[in-house]
C-alpha positions, 0 to 999 in steps of 0.5 A: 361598484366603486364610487369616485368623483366621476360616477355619472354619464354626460347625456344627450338632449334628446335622452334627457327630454325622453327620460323627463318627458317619459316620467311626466305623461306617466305622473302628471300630477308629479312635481317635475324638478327641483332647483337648488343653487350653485351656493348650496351645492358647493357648501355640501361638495367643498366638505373634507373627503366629499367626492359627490352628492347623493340625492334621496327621495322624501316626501314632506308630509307638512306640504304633502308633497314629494321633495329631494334631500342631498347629502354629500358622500365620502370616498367609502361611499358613505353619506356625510350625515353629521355634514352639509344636508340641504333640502327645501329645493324650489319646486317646478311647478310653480317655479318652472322655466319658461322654454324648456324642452325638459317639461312637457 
């Protein structure tokens, strides 16, 4: 496959709290998001030829705990390793929304 600006699907509410819900009574003891601002997400995307962020799963071993590492991609679709990497989101818990039909 071909990546481009526009890899990705818009999806419903009701996808969306079936796929979260899903992977949370499957993995209670799991984070269940992670938040990152619009300020980081921004410096990574406004990189010379990025066209989208790649998000890896990792794990800190300091925090035993599993996080997400975004790193912007380019237009061969090659991770833009020596750019903008951004971890150390705001996990949920603790930082969760208040009334979000997202957490279960």
């Amino acid at each position: 496959m071909n990546l481009d600006n526009n890899i990705g699907e818009i999806i419903t509410l009701d996808e969306a709290v079936k796929f979260t819900n899903s992977f949370q009574l499957q993995n209670p003891d799991q984070l269940k998001s992670f938040f990152v601002g619009s300020a980081k997400l921004n410096e990574i995307l406004q990189q010379d030829d990025c066209i989208g962020v790649r998000i890896y799963n990792g794990f800190d071993a300091d925090t035993n705990q599993a996080n997400r590492v975004l790193v912007g991609v380019n237009i061969a679709g090659e991770d833009i390793s020596d750019g903008i990497i951004v971890e150390r989101l705001s996990p949920c818990p603790p930082d969760c929304p208040k009334s979000s039909p997202l957490i279960k």
